[in-house]
Backbone as CSV, one residue per row, in Angstrom:
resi,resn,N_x,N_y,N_z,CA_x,CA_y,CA_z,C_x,C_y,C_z
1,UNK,89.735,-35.755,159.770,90.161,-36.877,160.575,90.210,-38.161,159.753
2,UNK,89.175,-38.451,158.917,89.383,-39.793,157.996,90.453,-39.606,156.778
3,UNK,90.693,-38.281,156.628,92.042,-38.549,155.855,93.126,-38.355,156.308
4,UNK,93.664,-38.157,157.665,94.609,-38.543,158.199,94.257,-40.234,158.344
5,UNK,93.541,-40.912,159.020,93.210,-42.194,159.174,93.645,-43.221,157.698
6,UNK,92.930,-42.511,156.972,93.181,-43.156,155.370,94.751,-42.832,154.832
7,UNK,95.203,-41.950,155.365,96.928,-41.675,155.074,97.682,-42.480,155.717
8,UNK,97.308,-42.966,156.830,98.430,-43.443,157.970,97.828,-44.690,157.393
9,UNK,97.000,-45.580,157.088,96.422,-47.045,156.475,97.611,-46.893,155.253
10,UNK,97.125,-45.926,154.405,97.963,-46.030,153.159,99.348,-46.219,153.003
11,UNK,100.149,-45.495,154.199,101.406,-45.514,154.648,102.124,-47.012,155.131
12,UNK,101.163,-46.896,155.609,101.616,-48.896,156.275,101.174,-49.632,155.379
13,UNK,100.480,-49.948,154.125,100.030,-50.845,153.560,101.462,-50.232,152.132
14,UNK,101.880,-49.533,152.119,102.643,-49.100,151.319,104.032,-49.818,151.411
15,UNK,104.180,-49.484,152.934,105.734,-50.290,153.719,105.831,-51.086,153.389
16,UNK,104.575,-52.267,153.918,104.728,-53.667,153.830,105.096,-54.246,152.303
17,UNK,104.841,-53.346,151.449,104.622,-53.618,149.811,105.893,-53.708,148.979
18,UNK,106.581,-52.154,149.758,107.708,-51.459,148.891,108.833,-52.152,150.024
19,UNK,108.861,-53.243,151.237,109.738,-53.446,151.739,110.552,-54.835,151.249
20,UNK,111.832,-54.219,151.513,112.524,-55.538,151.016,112.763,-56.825,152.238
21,UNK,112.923,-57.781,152.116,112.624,-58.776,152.835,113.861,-59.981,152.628
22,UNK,114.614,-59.418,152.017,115.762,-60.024,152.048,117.238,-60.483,153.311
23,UNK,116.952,-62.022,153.873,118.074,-61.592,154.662,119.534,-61.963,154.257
24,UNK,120.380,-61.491,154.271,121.629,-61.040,153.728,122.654,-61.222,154.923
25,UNK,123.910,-61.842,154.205,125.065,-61.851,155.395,125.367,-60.533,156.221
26,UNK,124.780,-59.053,155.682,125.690,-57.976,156.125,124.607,-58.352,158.462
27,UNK,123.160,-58.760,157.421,122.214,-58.370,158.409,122.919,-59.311,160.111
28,UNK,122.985,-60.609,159.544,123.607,-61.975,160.315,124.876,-61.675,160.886
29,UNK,125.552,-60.712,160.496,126.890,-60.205,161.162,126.970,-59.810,162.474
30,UNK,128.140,-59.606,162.675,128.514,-59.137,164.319,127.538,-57.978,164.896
31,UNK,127.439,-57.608,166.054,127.107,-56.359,166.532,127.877,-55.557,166.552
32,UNK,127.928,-54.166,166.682,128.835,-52.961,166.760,129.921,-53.514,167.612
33,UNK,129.338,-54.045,168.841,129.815,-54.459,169.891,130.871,-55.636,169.519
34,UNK,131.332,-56.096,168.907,132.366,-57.163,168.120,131.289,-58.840,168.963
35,UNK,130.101,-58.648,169.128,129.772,-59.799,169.391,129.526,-60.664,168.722
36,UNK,129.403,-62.037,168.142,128.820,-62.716,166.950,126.622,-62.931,167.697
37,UNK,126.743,-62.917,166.705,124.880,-62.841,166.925,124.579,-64.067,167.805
38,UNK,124.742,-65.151,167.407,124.576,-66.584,167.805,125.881,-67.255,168.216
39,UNK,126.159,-67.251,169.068,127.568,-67.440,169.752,128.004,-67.648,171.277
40,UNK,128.477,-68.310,171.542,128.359,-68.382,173.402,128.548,-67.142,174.171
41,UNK,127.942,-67.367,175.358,127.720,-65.818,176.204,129.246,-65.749,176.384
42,UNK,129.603,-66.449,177.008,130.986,-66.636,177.401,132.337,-65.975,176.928
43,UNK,132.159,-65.874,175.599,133.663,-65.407,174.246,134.169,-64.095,175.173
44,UNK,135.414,-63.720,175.071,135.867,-62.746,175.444,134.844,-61.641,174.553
45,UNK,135.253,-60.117,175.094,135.077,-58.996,174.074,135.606,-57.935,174.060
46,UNK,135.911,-56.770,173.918,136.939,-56.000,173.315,135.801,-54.665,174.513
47,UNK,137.083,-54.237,175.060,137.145,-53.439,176.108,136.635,-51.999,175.214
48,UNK,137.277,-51.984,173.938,137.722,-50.476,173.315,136.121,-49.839,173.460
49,UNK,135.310,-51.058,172.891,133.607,-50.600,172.264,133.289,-50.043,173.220
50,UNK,133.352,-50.213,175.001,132.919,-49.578,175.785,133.670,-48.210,176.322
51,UNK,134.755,-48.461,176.346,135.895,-46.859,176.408,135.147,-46.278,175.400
52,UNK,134.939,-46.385,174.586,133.857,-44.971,173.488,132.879,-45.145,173.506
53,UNK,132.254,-45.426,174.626,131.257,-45.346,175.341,130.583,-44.503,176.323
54,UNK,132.241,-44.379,176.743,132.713,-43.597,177.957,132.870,-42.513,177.759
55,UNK,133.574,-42.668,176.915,133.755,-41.158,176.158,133.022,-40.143,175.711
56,UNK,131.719,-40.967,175.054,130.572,-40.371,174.340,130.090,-39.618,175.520
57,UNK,129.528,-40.130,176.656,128.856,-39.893,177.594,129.882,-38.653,178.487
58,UNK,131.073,-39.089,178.613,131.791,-37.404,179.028,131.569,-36.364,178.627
59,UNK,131.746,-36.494,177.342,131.433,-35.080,176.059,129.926,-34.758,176.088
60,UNK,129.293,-35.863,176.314,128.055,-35.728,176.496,127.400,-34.647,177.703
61,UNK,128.177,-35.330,179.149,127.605,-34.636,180.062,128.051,-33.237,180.600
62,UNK,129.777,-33.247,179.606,130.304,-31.533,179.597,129.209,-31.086,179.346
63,UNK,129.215,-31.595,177.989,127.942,-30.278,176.832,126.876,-29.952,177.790
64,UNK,126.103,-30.999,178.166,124.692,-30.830,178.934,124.977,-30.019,180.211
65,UNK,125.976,-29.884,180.816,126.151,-29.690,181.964,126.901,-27.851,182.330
66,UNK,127.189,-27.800,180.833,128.435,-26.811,180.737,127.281,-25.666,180.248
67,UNK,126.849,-25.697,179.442,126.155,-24.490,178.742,124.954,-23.733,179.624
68,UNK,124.451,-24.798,180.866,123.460,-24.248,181.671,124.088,-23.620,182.629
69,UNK,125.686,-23.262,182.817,126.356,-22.708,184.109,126.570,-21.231,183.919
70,UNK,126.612,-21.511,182.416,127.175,-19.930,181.418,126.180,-19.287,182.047
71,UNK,124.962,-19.710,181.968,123.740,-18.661,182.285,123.319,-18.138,183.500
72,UNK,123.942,-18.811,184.641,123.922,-18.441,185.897,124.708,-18.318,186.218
73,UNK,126.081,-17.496,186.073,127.767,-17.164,186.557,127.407,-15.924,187.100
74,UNK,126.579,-14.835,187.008,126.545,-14.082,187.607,125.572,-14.292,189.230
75,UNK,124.657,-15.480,188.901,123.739,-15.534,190.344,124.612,-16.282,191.394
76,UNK,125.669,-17.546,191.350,126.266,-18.423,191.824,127.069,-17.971,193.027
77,UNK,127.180,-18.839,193.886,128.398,-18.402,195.261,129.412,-19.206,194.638
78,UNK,130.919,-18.542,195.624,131.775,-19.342,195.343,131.717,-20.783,195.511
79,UNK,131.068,-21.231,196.474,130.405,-22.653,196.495,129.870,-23.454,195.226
80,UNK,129.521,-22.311,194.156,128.579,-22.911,193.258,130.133,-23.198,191.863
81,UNK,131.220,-22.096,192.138,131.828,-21.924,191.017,132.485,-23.268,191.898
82,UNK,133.198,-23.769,192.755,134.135,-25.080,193.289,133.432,-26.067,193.340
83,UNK,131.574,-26.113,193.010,131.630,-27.296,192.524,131.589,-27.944,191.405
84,UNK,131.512,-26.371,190.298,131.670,-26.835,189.124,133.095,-27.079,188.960
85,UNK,133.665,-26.639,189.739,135.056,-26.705,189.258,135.944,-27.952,189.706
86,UNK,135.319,-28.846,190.105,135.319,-29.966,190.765,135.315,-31.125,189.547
87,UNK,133.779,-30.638,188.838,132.987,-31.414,188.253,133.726,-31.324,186.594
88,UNK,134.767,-30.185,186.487,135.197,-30.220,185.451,136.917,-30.654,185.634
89,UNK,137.146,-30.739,186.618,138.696,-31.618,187.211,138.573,-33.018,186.961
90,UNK,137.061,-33.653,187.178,136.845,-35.201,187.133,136.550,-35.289,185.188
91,UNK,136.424,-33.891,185.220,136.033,-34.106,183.320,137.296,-34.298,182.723
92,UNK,138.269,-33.566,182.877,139.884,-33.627,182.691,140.296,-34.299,182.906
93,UNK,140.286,-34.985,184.193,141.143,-36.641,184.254,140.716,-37.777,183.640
94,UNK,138.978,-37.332,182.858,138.539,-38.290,181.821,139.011,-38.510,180.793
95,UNK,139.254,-37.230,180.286,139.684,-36.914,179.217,141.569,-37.286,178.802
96,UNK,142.018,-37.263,180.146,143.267,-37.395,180.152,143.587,-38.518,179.974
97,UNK,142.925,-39.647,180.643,142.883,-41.272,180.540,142.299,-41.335,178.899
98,UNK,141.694,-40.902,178.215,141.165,-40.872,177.139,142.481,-40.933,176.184
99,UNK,143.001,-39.848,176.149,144.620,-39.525,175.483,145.548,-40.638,175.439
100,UNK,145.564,-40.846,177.521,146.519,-42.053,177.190,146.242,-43.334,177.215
101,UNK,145.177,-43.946,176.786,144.933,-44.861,176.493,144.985,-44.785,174.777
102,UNK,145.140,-43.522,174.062,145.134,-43.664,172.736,143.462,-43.947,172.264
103,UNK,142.693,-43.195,172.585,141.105,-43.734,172.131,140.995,-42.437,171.296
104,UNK,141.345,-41.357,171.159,141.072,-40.268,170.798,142.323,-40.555,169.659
């Protein structure tokens, strides 16, 4: 136990040592988000950053949503297959607005 204790001391007294501390224009720059750091709330901002946002989270909730159905296709009522099949019609018209908006 004291040399885990004495490792994790050593670790952080190491960081603080070997860290650089330099701040630099890249750091002071925009956010992903095209925001400026220090800048009025107000400025317009660019719609796109959040459409692949949107996007992420579609693909996201196929994946999560899709691979746990595989495993129960044989227990399911038809009830169970129309509401996945529902849930993957609203995935398609995501995806479709995706296309034509040109984000993909």
């Amino acid at each position: 136990m004291i040399k885990v204790i004495f490792l994790a001391i050593l670790l952080i007294i190491g960081t603080f040592i070997l860290n650089k501390r330099d701040v630099n224009r890249e750091k002071l720059s925009t956010y992903e988000s095209g925001f400026q750091a220090f800048d009025d709330s107000r400025n317009k901002f660019y719609v796109k950053y959040f459409l692949v946002g949107i996007i992420f989270l579609i693909f996201d909730l196929e994946t999560m949503l899709v691979y746990p159905f595989s495993y129960i296709l044989d227990e399911i009522s038809i009830l169970g297959y129309l509401v996945f099949l529902l849930f993957f019609i609203i995935l398609i018209v995501g995806l479709l607005f995706e296309l034509y908006k040109g984000l993909l």
